[in-house]
C-alpha positions as protocol buffer text, in pm:
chain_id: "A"
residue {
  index: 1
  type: UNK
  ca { x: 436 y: -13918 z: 2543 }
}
residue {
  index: 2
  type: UNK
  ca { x: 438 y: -13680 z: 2304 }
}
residue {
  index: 3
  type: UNK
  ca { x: 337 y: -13347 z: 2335 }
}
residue {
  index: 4
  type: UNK
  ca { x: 51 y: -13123 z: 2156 }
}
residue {
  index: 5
  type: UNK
  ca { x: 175 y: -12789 z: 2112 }
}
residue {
  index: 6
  type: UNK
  ca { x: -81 y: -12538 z: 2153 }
}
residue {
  index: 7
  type: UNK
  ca { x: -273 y: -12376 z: 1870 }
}
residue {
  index: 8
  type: UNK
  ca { x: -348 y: -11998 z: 1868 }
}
residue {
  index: 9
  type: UNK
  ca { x: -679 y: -11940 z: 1967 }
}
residue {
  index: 10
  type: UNK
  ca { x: -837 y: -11709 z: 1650 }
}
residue {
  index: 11
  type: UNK
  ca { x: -1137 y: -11493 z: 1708 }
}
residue {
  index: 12
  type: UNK
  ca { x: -1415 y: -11655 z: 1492 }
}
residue {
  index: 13
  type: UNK
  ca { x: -1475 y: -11502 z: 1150 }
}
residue {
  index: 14
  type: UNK
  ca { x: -1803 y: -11311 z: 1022 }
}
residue {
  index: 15
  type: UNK
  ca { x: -1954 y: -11583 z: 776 }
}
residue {
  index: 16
  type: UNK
  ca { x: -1974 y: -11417 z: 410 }
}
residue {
  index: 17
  type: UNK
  ca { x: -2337 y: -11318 z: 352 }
}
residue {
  index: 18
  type: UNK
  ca { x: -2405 y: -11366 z: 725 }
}
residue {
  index: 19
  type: UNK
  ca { x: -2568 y: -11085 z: 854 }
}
residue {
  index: 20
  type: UNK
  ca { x: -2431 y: -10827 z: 1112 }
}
residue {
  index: 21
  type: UNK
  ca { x: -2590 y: -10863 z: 1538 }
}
residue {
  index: 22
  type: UNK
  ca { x: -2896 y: -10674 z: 1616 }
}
residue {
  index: 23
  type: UNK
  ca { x: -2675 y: -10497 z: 1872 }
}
residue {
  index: 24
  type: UNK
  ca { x: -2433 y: -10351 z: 1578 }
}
residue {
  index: 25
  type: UNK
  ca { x: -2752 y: -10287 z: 1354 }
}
residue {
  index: 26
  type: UNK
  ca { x: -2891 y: -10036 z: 1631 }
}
residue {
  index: 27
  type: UNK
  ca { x: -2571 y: -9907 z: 1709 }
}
residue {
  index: 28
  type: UNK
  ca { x: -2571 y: -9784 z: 1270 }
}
residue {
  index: 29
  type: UNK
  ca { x: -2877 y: -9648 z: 1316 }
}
residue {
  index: 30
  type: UNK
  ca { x: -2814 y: -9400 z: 1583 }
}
residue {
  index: 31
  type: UNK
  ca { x: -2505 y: -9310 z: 1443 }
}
residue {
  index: 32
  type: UNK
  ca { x: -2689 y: -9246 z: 1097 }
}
residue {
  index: 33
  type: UNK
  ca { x: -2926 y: -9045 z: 1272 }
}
residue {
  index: 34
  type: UNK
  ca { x: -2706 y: -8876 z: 1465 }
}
residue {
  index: 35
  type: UNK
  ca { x: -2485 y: -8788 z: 1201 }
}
residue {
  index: 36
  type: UNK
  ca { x: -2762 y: -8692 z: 970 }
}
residue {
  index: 37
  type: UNK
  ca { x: -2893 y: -8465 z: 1269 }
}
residue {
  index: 38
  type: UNK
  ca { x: -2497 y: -8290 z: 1262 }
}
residue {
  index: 39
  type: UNK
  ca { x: -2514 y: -8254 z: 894 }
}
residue {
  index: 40
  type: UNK
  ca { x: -2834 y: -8061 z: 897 }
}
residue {
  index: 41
  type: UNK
  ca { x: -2749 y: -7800 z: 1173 }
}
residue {
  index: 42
  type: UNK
  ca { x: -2436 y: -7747 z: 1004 }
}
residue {
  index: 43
  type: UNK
  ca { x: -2605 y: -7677 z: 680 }
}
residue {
  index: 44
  type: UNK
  ca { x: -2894 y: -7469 z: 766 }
}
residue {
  index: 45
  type: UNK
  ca { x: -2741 y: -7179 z: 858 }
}
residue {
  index: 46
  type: UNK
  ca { x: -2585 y: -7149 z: 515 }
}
residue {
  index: 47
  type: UNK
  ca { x: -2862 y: -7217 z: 291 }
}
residue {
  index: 48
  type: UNK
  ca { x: -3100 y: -7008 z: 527 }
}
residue {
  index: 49
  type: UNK
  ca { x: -2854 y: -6701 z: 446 }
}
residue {
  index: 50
  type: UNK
  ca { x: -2876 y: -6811 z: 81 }
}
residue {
  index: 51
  type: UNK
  ca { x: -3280 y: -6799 z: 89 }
}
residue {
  index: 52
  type: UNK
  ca { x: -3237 y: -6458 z: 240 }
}
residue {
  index: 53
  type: UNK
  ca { x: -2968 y: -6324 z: -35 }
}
residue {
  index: 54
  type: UNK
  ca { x: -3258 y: -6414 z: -296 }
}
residue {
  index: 55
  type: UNK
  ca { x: -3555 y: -6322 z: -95 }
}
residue {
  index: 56
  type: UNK
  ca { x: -3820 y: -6010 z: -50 }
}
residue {
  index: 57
  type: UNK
  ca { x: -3774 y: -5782 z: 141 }
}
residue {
  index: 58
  type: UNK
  ca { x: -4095 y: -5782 z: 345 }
}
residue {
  index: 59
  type: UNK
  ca { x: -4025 y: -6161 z: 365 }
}
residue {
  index: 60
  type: UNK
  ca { x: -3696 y: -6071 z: 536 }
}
residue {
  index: 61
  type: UNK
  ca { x: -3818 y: -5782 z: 798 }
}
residue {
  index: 62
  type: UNK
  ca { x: -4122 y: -6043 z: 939 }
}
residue {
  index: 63
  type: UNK
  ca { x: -3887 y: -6346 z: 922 }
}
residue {
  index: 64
  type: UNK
  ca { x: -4074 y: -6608 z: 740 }
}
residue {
  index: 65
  type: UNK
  ca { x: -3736 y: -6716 z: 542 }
}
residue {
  index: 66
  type: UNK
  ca { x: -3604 y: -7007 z: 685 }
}
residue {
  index: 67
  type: UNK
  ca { x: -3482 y: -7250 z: 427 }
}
residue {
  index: 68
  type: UNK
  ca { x: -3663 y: -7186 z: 67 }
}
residue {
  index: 69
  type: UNK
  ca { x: -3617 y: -6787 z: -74 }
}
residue {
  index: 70
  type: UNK
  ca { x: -3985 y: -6610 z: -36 }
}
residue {
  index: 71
  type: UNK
  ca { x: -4085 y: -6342 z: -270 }
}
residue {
  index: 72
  type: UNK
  ca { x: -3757 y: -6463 z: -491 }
}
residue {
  index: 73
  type: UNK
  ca { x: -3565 y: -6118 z: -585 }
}
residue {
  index: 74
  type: UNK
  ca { x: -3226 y: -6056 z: -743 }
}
residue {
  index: 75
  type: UNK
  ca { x: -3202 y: -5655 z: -704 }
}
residue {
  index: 76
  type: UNK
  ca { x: -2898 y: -5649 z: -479 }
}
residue {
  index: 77
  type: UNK
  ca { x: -2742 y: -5864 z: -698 }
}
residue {
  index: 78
  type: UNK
  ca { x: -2835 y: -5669 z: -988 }
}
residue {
  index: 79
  type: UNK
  ca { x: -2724 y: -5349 z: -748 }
}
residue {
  index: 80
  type: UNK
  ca { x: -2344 y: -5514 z: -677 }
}
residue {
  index: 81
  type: UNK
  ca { x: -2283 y: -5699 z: -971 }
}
residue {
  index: 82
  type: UNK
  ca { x: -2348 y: -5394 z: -1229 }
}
residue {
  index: 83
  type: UNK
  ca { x: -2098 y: -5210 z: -1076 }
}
residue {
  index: 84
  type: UNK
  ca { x: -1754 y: -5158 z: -1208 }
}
residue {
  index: 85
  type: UNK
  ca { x: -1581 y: -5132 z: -901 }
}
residue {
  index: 86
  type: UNK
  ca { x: -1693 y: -5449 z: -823 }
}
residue {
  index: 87
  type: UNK
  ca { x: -1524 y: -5638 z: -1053 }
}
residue {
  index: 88
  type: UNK
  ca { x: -1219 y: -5424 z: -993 }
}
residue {
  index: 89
  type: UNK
  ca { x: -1189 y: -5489 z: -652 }
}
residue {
  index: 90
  type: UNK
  ca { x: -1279 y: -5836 z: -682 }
}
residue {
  index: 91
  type: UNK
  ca { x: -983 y: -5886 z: -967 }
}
residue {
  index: 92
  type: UNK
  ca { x: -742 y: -5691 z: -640 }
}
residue {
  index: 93
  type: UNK
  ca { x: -893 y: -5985 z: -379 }
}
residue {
  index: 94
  type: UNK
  ca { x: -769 y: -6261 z: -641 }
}
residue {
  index: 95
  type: UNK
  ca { x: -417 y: -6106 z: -699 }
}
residue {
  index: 96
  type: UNK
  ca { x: -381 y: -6001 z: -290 }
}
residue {
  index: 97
  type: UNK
  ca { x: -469 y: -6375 z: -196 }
}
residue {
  index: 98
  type: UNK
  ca { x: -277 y: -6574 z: -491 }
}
residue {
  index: 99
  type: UNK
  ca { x: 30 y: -6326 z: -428 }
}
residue {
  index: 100
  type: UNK
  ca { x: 17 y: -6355 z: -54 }
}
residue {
  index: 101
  type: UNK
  ca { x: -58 y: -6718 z: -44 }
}
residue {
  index: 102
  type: UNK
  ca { x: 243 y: -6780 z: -245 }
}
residue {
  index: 103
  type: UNK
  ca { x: 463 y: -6584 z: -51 }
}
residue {
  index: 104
  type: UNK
  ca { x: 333 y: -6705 z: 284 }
}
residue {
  index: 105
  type: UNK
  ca { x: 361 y: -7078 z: 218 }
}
residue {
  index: 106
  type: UNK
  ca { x: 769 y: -7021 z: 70 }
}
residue {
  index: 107
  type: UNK
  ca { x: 851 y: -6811 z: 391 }
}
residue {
  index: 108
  type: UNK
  ca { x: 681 y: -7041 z: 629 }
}
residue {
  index: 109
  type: UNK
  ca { x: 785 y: -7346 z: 470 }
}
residue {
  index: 110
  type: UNK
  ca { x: 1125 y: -7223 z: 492 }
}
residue {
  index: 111
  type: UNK
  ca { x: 1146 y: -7108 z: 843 }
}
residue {
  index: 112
  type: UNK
  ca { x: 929 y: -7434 z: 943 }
}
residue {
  index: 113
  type: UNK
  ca { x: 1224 y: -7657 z: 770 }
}
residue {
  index: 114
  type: UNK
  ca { x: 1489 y: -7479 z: 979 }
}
residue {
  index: 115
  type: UNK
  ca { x: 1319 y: -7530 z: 1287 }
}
residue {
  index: 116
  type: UNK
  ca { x: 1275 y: -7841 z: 1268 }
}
residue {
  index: 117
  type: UNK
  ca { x: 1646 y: -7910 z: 1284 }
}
residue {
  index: 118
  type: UNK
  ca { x: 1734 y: -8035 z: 1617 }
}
residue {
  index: 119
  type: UNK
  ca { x: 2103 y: -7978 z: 1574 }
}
residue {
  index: 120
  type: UNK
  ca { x: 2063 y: -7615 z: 1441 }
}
residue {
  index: 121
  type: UNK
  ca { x: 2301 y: -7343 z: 1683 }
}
residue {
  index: 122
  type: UNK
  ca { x: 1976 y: -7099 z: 1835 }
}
residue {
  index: 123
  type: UNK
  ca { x: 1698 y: -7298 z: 1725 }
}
residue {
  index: 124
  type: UNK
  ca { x: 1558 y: -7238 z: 2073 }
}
residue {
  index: 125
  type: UNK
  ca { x: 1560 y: -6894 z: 2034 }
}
residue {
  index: 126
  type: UNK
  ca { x: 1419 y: -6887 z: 1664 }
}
residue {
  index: 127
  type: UNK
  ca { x: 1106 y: -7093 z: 1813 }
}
residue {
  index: 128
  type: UNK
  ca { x: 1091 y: -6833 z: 2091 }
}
residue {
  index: 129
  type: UNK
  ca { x: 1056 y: -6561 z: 1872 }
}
residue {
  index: 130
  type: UNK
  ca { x: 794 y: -6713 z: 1665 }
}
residue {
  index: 131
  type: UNK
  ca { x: 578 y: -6801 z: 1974 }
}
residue {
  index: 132
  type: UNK
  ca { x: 621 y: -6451 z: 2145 }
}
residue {
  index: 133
  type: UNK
  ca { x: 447 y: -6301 z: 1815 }
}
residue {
  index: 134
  type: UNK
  ca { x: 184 y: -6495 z: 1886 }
}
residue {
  index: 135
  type: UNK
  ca { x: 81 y: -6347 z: 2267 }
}
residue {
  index: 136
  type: UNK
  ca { x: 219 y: -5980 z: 2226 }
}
residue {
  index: 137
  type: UNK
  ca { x: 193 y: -5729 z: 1940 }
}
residue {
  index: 138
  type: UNK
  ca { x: 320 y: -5382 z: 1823 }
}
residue {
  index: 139
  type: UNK
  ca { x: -26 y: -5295 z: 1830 }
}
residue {
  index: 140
  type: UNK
  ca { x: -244 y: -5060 z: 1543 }
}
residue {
  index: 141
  type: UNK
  ca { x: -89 y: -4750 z: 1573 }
}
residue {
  index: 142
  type: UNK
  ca { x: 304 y: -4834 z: 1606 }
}
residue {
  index: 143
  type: UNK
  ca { x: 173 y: -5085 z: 1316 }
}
residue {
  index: 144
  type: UNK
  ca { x: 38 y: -4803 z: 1104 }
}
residue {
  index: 145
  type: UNK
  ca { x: 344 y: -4578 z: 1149 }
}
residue {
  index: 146
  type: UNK
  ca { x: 609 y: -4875 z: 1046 }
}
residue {
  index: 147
  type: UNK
  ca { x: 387 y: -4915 z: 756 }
}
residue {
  index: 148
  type: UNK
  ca { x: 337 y: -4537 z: 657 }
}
residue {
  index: 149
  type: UNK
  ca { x: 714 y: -4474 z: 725 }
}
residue {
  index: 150
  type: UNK
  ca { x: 838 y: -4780 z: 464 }
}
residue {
  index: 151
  type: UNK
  ca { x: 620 y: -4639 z: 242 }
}
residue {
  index: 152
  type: UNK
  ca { x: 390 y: -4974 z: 149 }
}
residue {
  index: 153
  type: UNK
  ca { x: 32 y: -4758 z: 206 }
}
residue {
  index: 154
  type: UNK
  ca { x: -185 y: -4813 z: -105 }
}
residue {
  index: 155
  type: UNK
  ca { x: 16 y: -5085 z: -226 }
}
residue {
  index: 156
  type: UNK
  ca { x: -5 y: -5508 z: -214 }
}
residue {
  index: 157
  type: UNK
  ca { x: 301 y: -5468 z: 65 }
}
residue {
  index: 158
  type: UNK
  ca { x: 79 y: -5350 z: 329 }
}
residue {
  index: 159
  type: UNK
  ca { x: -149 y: -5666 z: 315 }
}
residue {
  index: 160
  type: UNK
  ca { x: 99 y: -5924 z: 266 }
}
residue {
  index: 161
  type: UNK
  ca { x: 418 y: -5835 z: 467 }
}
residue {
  index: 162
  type: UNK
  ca { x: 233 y: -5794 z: 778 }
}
residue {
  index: 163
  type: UNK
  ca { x: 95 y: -6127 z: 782 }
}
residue {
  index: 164
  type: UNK
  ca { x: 332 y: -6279 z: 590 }
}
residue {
  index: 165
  type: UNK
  ca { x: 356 y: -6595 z: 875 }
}
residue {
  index: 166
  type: UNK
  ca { x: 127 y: -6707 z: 1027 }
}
residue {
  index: 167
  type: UNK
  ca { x: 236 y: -6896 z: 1391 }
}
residue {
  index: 168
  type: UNK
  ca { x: 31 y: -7163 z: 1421 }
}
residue {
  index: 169
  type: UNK
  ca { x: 69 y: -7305 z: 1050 }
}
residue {
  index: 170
  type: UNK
  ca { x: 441 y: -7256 z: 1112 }
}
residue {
  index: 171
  type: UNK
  ca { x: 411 y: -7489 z: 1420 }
}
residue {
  index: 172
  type: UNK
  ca { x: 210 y: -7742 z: 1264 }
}
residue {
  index: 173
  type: UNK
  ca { x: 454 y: -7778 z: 943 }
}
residue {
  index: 174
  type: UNK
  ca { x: 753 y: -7768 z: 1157 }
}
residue {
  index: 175
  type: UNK
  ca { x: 638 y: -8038 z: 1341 }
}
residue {
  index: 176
  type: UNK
  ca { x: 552 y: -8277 z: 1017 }
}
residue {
  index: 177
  type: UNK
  ca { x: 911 y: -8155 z: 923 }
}
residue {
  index: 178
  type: UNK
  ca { x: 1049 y: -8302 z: 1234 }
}
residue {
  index: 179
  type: UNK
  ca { x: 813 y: -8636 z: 1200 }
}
residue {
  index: 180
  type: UNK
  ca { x: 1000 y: -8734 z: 823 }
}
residue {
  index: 181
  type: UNK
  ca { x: 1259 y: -9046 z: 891 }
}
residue {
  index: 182
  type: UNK
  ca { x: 1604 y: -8859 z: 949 }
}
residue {
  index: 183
  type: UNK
  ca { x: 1753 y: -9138 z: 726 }
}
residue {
  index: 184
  type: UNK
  ca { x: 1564 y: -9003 z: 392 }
}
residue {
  index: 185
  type: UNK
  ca { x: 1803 y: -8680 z: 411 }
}
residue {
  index: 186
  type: UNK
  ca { x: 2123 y: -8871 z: 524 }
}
residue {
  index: 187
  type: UNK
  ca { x: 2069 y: -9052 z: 202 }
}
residue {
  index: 188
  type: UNK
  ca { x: 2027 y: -8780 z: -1 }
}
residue {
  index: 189
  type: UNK
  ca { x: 2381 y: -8622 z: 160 }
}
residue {
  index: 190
  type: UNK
  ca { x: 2527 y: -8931 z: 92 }
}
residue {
  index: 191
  type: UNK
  ca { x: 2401 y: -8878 z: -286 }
}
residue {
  index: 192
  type: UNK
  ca { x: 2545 y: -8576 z: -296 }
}
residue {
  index: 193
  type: UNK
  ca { x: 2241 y: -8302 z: -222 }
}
residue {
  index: 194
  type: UNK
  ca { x: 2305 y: -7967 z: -76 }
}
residue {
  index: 195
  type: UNK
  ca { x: 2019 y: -7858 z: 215 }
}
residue {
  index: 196
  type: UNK
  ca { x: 1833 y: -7695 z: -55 }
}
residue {
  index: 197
  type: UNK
  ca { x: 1835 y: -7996 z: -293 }
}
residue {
  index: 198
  type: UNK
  ca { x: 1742 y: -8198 z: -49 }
}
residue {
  index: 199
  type: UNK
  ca { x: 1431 y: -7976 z: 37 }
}
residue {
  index: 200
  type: UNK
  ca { x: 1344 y: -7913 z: -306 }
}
residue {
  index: 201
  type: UNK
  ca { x: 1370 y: -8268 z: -446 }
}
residue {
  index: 202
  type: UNK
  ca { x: 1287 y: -8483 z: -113 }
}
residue {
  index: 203
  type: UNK
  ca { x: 1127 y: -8339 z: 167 }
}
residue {
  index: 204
  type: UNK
  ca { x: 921 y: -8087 z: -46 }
}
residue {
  index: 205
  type: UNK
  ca { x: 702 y: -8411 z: -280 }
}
residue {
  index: 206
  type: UNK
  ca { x: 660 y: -8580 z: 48 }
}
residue {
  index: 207
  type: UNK
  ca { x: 457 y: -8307 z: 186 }
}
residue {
  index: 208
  type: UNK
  ca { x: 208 y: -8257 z: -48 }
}
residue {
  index: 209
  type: UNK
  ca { x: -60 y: -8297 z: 197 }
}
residue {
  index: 210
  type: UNK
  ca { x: 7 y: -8029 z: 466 }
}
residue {
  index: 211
  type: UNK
  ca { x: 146 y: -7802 z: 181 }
}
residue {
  index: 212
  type: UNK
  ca { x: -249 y: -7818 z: 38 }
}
residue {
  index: 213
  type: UNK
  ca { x: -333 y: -7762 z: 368 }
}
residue {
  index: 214
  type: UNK
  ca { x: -124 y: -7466 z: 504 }
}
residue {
  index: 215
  type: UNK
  ca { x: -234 y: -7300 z: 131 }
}
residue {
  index: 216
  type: UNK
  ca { x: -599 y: -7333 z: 236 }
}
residue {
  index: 217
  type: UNK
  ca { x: -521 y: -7132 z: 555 }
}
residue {
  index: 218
  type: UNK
  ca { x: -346 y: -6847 z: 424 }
}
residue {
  index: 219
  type: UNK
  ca { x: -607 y: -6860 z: 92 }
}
residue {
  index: 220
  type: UNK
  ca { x: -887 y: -6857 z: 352 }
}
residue {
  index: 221
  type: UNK
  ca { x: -719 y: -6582 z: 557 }
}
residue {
  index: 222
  type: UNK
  ca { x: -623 y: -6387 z: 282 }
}
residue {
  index: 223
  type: UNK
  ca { x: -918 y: -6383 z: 81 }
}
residue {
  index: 224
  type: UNK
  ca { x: -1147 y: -6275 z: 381 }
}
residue {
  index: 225
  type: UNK
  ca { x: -901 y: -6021 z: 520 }
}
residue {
  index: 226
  type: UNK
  ca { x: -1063 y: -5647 z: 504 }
}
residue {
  index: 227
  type: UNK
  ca { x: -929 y: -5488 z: 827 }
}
residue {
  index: 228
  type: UNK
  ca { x: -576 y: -5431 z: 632 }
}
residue {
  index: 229
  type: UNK
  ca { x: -659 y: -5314 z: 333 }
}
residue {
  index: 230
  type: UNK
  ca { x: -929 y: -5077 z: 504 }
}
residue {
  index: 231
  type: UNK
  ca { x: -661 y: -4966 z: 720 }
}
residue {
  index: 232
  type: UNK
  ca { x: -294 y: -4849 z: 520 }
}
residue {
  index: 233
  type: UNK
  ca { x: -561 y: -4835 z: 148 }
}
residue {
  index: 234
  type: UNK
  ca { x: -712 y: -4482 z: 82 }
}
residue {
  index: 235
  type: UNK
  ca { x: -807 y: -4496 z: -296 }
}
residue {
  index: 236
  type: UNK
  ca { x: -1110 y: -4721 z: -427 }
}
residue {
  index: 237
  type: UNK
  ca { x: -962 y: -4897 z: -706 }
}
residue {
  index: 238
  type: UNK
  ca { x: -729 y: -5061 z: -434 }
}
residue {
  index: 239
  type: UNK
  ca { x: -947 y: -5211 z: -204 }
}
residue {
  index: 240
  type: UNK
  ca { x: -1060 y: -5554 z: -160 }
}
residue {
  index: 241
  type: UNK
  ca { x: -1409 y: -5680 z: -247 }
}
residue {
  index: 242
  type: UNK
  ca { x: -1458 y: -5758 z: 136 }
}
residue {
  index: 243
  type: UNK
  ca { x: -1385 y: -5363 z: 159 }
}
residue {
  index: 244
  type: UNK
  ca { x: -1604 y: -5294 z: -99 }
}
residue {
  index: 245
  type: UNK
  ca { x: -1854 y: -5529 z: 28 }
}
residue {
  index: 246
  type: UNK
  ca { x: -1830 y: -5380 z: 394 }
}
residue {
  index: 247
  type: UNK
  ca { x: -1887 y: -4963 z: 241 }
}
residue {
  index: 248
  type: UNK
  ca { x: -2189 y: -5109 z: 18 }
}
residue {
  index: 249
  type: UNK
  ca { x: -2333 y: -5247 z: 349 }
}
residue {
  index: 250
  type: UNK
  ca { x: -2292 y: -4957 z: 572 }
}
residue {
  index: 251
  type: UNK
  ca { x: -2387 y: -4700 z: 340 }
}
residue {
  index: 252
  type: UNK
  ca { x: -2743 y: -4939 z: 253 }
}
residue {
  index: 253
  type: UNK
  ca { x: -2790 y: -4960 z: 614 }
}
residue {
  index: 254
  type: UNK
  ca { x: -2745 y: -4573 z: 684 }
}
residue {
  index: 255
  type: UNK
  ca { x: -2926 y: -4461 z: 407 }
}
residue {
  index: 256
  type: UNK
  ca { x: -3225 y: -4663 z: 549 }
}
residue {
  index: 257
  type: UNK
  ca { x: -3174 y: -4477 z: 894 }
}
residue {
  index: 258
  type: UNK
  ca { x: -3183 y: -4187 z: 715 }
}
residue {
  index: 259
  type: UNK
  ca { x: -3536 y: -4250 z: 552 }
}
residue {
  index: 260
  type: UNK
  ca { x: -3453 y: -4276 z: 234 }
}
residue {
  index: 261
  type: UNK
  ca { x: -3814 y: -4409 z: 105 }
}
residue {
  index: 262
  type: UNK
  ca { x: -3658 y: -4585 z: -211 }
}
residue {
  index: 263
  type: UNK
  ca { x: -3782 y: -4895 z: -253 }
}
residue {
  index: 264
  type: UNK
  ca { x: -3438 y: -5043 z: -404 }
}
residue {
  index: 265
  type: UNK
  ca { x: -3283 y: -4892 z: -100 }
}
residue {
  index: 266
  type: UNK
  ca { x: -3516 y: -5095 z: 135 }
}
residue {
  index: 267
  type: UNK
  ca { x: -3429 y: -5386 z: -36 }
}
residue {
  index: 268
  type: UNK
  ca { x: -3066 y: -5328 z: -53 }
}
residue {
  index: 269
  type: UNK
  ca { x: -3080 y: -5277 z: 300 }
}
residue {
  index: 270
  type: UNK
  ca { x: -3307 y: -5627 z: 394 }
}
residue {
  index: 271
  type: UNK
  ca { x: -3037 y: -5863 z: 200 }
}
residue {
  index: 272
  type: UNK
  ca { x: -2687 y: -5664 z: 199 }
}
residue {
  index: 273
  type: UNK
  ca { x: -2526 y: -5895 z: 402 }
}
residue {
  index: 274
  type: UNK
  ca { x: -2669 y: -6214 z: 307 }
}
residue {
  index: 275
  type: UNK
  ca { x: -2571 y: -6169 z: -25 }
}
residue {
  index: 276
  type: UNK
  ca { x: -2226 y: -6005 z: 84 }
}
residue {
  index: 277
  type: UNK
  ca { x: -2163 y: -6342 z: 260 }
}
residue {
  index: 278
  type: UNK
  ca { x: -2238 y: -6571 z: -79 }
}
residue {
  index: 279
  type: UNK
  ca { x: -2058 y: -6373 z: -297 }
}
residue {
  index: 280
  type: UNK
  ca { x: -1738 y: -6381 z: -41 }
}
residue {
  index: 281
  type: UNK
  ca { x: -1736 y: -6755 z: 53 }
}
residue {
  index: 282
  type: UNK
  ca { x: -1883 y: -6886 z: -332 }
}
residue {
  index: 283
  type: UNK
  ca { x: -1496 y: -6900 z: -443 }
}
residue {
  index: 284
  type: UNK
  ca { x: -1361 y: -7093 z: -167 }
}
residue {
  index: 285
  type: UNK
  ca { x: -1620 y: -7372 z: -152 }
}
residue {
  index: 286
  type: UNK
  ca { x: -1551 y: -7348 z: -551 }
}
residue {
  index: 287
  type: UNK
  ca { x: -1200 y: -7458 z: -446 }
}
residue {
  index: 288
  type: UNK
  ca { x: -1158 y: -7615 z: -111 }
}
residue {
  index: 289
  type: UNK
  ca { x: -1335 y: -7990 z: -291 }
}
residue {
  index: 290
  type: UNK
  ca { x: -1007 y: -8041 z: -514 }
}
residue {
  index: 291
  type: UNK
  ca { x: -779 y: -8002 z: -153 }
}
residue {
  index: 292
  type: UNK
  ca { x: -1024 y: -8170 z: 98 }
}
residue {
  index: 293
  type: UNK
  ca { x: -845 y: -8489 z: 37 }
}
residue {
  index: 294
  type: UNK
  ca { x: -559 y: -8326 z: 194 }
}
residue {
  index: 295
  type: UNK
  ca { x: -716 y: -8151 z: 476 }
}
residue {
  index: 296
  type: UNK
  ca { x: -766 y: -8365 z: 718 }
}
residue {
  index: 297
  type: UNK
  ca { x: -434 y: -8619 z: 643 }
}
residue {
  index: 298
  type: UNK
  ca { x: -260 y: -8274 z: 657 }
}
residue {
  index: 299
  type: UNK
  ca { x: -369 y: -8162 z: 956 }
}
residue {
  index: 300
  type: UNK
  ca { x: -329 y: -8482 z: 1170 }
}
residue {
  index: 301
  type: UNK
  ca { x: 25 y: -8524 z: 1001 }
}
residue {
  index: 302
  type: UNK
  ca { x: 132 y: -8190 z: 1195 }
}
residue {
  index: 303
  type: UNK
  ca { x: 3 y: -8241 z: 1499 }
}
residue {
  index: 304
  type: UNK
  ca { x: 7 y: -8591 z: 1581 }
}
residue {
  index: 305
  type: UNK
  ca { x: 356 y: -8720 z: 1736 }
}
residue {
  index: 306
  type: UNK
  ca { x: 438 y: -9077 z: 1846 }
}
């Protein structure tokens, strides 16, 4: 007798046109809704502080702005935007963050490359530097005098250097570094490539994705840093806007302490820091659609091993 050798047993397929079990239709639904439900408490905060930047100020004191402007009014806007100083310190934020950004992302990319080699005499200890930075600090003052006593106050120095790398993006890009095939640099040795060929014209085009991402950190970080610039800067035309942002919004608030019955001051007061919010966080969402695509991929590339 002959024998019948036995056929894989394949899981039946979905008929074309044949419509999906009730079980998987209510299981869309609830996800829709609860998805929809996550998308709208995420959102609501921001477009309620929106309705407020353009809203009244008697609007704003008895809270009836939620999610549509009341009493629609532009005066702080008018107030910020017709300043001078505004624009100047907003043209210093672009150059601080495009400067620092681009000086971050070389000396963490560098340092992240090195690590990552397993063979490299003291790589221990280089890691264990990098991760000690992260629990203990000089702290402000022994911070302020190294800065005063290299001479970088009132200049770009101050705000870059000090936060030149940042930890946890160097962790995450040393380990995608450490996740590339071994064999795609052996091949470029064998071709001929120095170490910094072979970063430059291998390594570097394969890592377009958490490059995008580890620029949207230090962008991010950069662009909303005031402490720094509020702390080793002394002369207006060097601030930030998030410094100039932060003075406009005391001084609005304490002259309204004060009673200072002007009705522009009122209404400076009411919306200051709704409107110092949109006009700080406008550029990045401007931005952060033509990188998204690399966000996530980015991310997951850095931290997931296996």
């Amino acid at each position: 007798m002959t024998e019948v050798a036995a056929k894989p047993v394949l899981a039946p397929r979905r008929r074309k046109g044949q419509r999906p079990s009730r079980g998987y239709r209510v299981f869309q639904a609830v996800n829709a809704v609860i998805l929809t439900g996550v998308v709208v408490l995420t959102l609501f905060p921001f477009f309620n502080i929106v309705s407020i930047s353009f809203s009244d100020e008697h609007h704003i004191r008895t809270g009836q702005v939620s999610f549509w402007p009341r009493g629609f009014n532009l005066t702080t806007y008018k107030r910020v935007m017709s300043d001078a100083m505004f624009w100047t310190n907003y043209r210093n934020t672009v150059i601080y963050t495009v400067v620092a950004t681009l000086i971050s992302i070389v000396l963490t990319t560098c340092y992240a490359y090195v690590l990552s080699k397993k063979h490299l005499r003291g790589r221990g200890l280089l890691v264990g530097i990098a991760v000690f930075t992260m629990f203990f600090n000089g702290g402000l003052i022994p911070n302020y005098v190294l800065i005063s006593g290299l001479g970088l106050r009132n200049t770009l120095w101050a705000i870059v250097l000090p936060n030149a790398i940042n930890v946890f993006n160097l962790l995450v890009m040393k380990a995608f570094f450490e996740s590339m095939p071994v064999e795609l640099e052996e091949a470029a040795a064998v071709d001929g490539l120095n170490t910094y060929q072979t970063l430059l014209r291998i390594v570097l085009p394969l890592s377009k994705a958490v490059i995008a991402t580890m620029l949207l950190f230090y962008a991010v970080s950069f662009w909303n840093s005031w402490f720094s610039a509020f702390l080793y800067m002394d002369r207006l035309d060097l601030f930030p806007v998030t410094v100039y942002l932060r003075n406009l919004m005391a001084g609005a608030t304490g002259g309204s302490n004060e009673g200072e019955a002007s009705e522009t001051a009122l209404q400076i007061a009411a919306n200051i820091k709704a409107v110092t919010i949109v006009l700080t966080v406008l550029p990045i969402m401007f931005i952060y659609p033509f990188i998204q695509r690399y966000f996530v991929r980015g991310v997951m590339l850095g931290a997931v091993k296996g």
